[in-house]
N, C-alpha and C positions, 0 to 999 in steps of 0.2 A: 480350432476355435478362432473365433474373428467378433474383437469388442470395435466400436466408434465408440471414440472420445468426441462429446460436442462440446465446448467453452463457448458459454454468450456472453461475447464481453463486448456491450454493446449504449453508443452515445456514451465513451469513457475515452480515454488514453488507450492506446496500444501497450498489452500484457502479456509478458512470457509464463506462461501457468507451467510452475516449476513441478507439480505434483504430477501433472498428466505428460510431465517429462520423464521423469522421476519410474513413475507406474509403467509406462508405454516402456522403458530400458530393460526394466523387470519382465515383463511378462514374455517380451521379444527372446529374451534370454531363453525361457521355460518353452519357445516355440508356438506362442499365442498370436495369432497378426494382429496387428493395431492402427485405426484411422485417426484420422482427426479432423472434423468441422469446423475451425477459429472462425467464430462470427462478429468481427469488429468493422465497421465499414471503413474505415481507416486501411484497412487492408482488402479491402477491395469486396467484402463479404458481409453484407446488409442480412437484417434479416428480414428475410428472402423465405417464406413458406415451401412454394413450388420448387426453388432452386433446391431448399435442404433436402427436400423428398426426392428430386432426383439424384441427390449425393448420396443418403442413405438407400435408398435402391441401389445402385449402381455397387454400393462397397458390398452389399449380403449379409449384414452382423447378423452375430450368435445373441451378442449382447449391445447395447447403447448405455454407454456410463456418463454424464452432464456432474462436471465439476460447476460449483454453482456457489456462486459470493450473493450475500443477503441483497445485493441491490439490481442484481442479473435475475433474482430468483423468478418472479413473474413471469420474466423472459423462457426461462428453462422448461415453467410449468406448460408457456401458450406453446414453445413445441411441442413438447413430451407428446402433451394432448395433440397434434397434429398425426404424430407418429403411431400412436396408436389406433389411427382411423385409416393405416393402410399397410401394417406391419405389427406380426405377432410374435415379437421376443422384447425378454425382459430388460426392461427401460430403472436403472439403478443412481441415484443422485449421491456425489459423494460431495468434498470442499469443504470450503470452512463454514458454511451456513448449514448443513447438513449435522454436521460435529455438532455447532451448540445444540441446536430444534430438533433433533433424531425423529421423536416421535410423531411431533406434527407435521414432519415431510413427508413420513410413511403415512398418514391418515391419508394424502392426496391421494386421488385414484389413477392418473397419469404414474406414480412412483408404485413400483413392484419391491425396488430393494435400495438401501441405502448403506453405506458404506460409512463406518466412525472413526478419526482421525487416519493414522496412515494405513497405505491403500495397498503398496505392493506385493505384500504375503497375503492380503486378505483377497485380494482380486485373483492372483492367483492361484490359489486351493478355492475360490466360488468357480473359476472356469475351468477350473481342471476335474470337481466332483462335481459337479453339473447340477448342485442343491446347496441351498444356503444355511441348512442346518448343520450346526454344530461349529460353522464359521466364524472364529474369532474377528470381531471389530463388524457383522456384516448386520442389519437388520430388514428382517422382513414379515410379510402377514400369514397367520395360520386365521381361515375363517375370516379376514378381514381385519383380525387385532391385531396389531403391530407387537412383535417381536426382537428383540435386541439383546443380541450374542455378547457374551463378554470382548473387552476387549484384550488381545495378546504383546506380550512389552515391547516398549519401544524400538524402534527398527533400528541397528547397529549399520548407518550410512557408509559405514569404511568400507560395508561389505555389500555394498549393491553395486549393478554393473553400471556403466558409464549412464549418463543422463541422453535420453533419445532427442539428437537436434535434429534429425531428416524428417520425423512428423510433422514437423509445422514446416512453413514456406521461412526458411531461417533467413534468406538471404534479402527475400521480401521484409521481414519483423525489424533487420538489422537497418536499411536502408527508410524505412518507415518512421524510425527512432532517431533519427543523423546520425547514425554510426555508432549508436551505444549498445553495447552489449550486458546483459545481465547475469552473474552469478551469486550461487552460493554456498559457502564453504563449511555452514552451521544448521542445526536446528534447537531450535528452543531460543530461550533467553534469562536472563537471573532474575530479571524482573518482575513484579504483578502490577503493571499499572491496570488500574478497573478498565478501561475502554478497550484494552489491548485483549487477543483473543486465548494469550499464553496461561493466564490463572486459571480460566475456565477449562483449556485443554487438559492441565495438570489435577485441576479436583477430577474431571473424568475419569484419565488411568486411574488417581488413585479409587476409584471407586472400585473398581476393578483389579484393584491390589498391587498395583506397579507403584516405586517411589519416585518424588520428583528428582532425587541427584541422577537418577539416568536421564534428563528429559535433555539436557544440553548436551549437542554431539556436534564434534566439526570430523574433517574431511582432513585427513591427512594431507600434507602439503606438498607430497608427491600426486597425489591425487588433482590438487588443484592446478597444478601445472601441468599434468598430463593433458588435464583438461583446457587451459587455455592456449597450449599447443596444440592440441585437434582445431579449436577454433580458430587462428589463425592459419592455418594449414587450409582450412577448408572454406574461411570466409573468407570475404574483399570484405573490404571501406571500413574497416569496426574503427573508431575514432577515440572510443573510450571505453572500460571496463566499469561496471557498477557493482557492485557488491550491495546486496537487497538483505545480507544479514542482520538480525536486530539489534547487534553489536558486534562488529567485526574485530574493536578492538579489544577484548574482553579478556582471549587470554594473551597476556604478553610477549610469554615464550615461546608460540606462533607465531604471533608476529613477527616477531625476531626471524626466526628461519623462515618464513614467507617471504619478507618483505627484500631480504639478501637474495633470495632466488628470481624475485620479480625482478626484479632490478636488472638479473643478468641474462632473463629471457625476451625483454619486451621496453622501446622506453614508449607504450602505449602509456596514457597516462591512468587514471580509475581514479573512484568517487565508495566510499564509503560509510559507513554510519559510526559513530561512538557516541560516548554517554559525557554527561558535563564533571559526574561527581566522577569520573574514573577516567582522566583525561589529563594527562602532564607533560613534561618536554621528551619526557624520552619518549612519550609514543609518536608526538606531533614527529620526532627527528624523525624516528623510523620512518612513518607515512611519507612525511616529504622526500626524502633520501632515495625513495624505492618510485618516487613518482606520483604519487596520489597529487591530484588536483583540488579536489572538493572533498571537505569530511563534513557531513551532514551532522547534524543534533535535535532530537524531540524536545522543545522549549513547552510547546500545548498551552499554556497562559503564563502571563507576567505575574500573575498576582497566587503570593504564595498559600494564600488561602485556599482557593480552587487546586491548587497543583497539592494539596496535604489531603485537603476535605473532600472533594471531590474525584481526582483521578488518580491519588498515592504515588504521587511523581513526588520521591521526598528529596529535594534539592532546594540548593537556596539561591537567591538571583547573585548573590555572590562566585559559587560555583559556575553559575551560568557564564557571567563575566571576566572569571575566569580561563574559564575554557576556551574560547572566545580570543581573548588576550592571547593566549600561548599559541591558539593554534592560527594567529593572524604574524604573531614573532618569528615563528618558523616561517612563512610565506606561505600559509595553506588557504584558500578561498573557504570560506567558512557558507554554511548553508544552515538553516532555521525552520523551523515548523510549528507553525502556529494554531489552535484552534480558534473558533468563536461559537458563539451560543452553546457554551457550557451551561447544566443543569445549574441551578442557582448563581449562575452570573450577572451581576452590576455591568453598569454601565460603569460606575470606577473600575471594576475587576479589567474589564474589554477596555478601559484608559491605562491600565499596568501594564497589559500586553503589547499597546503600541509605547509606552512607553520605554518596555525593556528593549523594544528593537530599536530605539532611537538612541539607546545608552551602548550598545555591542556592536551596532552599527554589523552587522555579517555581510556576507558578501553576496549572500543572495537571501531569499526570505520566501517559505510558501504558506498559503493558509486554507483550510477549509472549515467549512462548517460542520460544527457536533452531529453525530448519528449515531444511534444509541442500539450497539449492536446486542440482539435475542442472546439471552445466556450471559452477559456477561454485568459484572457490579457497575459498572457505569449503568447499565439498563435499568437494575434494578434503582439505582438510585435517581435516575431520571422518572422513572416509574414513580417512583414514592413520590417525588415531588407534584407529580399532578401536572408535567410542564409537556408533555409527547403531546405533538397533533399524529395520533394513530393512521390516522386516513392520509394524511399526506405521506406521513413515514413510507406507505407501501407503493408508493406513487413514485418514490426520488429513484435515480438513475446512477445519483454520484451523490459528493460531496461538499459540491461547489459551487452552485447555482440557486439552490433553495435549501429551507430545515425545514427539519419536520419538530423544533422546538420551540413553544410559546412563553418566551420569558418574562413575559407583562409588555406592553405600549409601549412605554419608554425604553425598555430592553431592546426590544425585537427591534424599532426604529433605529435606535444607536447601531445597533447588529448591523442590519443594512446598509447604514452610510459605509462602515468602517471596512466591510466585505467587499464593498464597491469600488472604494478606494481608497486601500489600509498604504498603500506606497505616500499616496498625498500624504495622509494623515501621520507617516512616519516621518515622513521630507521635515513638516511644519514642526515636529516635536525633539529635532536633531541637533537642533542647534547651528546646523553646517553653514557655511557662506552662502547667503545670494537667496534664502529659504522664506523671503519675506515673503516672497508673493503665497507661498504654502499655507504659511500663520494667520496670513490675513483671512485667508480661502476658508481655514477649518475652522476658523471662529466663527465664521458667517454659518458654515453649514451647522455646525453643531448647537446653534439657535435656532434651525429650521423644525417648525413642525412636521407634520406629517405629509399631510397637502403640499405643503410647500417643498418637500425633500424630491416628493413624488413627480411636482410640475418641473422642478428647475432640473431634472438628477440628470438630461442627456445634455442639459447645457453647461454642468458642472463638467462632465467628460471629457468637452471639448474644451473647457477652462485649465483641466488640466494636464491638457495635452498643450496647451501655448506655453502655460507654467515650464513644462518640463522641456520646451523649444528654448524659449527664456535661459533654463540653466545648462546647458547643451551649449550655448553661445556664450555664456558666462563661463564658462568653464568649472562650474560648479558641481561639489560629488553630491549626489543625489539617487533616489531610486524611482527608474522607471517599471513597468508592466515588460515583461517580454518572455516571447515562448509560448504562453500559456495566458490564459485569463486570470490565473492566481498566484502569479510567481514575478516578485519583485526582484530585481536586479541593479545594484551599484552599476554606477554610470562607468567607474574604470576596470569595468570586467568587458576588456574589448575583444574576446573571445568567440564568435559566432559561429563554431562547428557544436558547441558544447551547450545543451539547452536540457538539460534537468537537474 
């Protein structure tokens, strides 16, 4: 048997799709062959019609499986349909967009089968019995009705084979990224923030009679060194390790023995995530001791309103500032993430946000705009409010360029300035030396109407690039744009191999 994996991961960032790593290790095991299409033009692979139909000829599948994130999903669907106007085998969407929408992915007529949460037993026993009945986690159509198999418990990760890096062009992803490499040592998270896609994965099992204390599972730390020994054995240039866990720091006593063993295998440095409310000096030690560079934090809004009412991020800007504090004590570069055009967000709410980055001051800062993922209580609470533009929603790409949320005139206008250029508007609310020229800037804009935000907005750009010449000469610490169109960065992170 021979699946293609196709990933559109396309007008985004370059992504390692951990799951079609994951799956492709598995099935290799069981003796299944496995392709792979990564369609990101960052990687040299546009989407390109003719080309994919001569790639999917050329490999022969039994089956085509398209892992598919809600913002790709269009993408997946103008294939699929491509593929089936000159190739007759079954075309199965699996991913986290598939998980929440199950059923209305199976209504498409391009979709034969789709796949619910994890993939590797299910794929599996579908390729091995050659039907998809009676296949835990698999849905498909009898007569046209969509069909949906229970699903089988969590997958016990200590016991899958290695993660497949020869599928993808690894050495290409690695050098596309500046040298970052991606792992992960976990699944699940303790968390249910509404936006996030973990609450919704877990009401599923349990629908299906699985409980959620199985849903968090890491990787034994023999495992994870084995594993970052293959990748150094086998790659050049990796510059940095990333850990993409939704809390790497979570459980302690891991880290402890991880972070002892990192230390004596690698002084690569890594970047990982933790939480504000579970975040003290013993973990800061650990992390720095063993090398960690950057530890990331979900901040999502300054205003503890929206982070209660709206996303269940129950922390308090205290915590935040906390966390912050310690892990700036130890010498860790602190990283931020921030949303805007949250469901019922002020234009005060969106001044607390720049606000708290002007008080914690991190070391670097990203931000994107709300997107209100199918299936999950942000959705639904965006929904109630009456604020989704529907039609746009299926139109976005990403995260970072437009919403598909109408929070009133005055919202959506604030939204904009601040999206455009939240570093200025951090500069001016800092307090820091030499920031006049910031203060002066954001008063002006923040009086602009509409018209006027619209006419002046490329001559602001360029006002704010002399501003930031201006503090560069002054020797003033401040935050520029760099890397990315939405990631601020401290003027004294003189670091340029390291850009996420």
């Amino acid at each position: 048997m021979r699946i293609l994996f196709i990933y559109p991961n396309i007008n985004t960032q370059v992504g390692f799709n951990y799951g079609i790593s994951y799956i492709s290790g598995f099935l290799k095991e069981k003796g299944i062959e496995t392709g792979l299409l990564n369609i990101n033009e960052k990687l040299g692979y546009s989407l390109d019609l003719p080309r994919i139909k001569r790639d999917v000829l050329a490999f022969k599948p039994d089956m085509i499986g398209f892992s598919v994130l809600t913002n790709q999903y269009k993408y997946a669907l103008e294939i699929a349909r491509d593929i089936k106007g000159y190739l007759d085998v079954p075309i199965l969407f699996g991913g986290i967009h598939v998980t929440m929408d199950p059923v209305e992915t199976l209504k498409q007529d391009e979709v034969d089968l789709v796949c619910i949460g994890e993939g590797e037993e299910a794929l599996a026993e579908l390729l091995t019995k050659g039907s998809p009945e009676g296949v835990r986690n698999i849905g498909y159509k009898v007569n046209g009705i969509p069909v949906i198999e229970p699903l089988r418990p969590y997958t016990d990760i200590r016991k899958l084979p290695f993660k497949d890096y020869d599928i993808f062009d690894f050495q290409k992803m690695i050098d596309a990224k500046n040298g970052w490499v991606g792992l992960t040592a976990s699944r699940g998270c303790p968390f249910r923030c509404t936006y996030c896609l973990n609450h919704k994965i877990i009401e599923i099992y349990k629908g299906s009679g699985h409980m959620p204390r199985g849903y968090i599972r890491r990787h034994t730390v023999d495992q994870m060194i084995e594993e970052i020994q293959y990748l150094l054995q086998n790659y050049s240039r990796i510059t940095m390790f990333i850990f993409d866990d939704d809390i790497f720091t979570f459980d302690k006593a891991w880290l402890k023995e991880f972070t002892e063993r990192y230390r004596s295998l690698t002084n690569i440095p890594f970047v990982c995530n933790a939480h504000a409310r579970i975040f003290d000096d013993e973990t800061a030690y650990l992390l720095q001791s063993a090398g960690c560079r950057i530890v990331k934090f979900g901040l999502e809004s300054g205003s503890d309103r929206i982070r209660r009412k709206v996303l269940q991020r129950y922390m308090t800007n205290r915590h935040i500032e906390d966390a912050f504090a310690t892990a700036e004590k130890h010498g860790l570069h602190t990283s931020a993430f921030v949303m805007l055009g949250l469901p019922y967000e002020t234009v005060e709410d969106i001044r607390e946000t720049v606000s708290l980055l002007a008080v914690i001051k991190p070391g670097r800062f990203r931000w994107s705009l709300f997107f209100p993922f199918v299936g999950t209580k942000a959705y639904s609470i965006a929904e109630s409010s009456g604020q989704i533009d529907k039609e746009n929603m299926g139109k976005l790409d990403n995260f970072t360029d437009e919403t598909c949320m109408k929070l009133g005139d005055d919202v959506d206008l604030y939204c904009d300035k601040v999206k455009s250029i939240l570093c200025a508007f951090v500069n001016a609310r800092s307090g820091l030396q030499y920031t006049e020229g910031f203060r002066h800037l954001i008063d002006e804009i923040e009086s602009m109407d509409l018209d006027t935000w619209q006419n002046k907005k490329e001559n602001i750009f360029t006002m704010v690039g002399k501003l930031n010449e201006e503090m560069e000469k002054s020797g003033g610490l401040h935050y520029t744009v760099k890397y990315n169109p939405f990631m601020g960065v401290r003027s004294d992170w003189k670091d340029d191999s390291i850009s996420s």
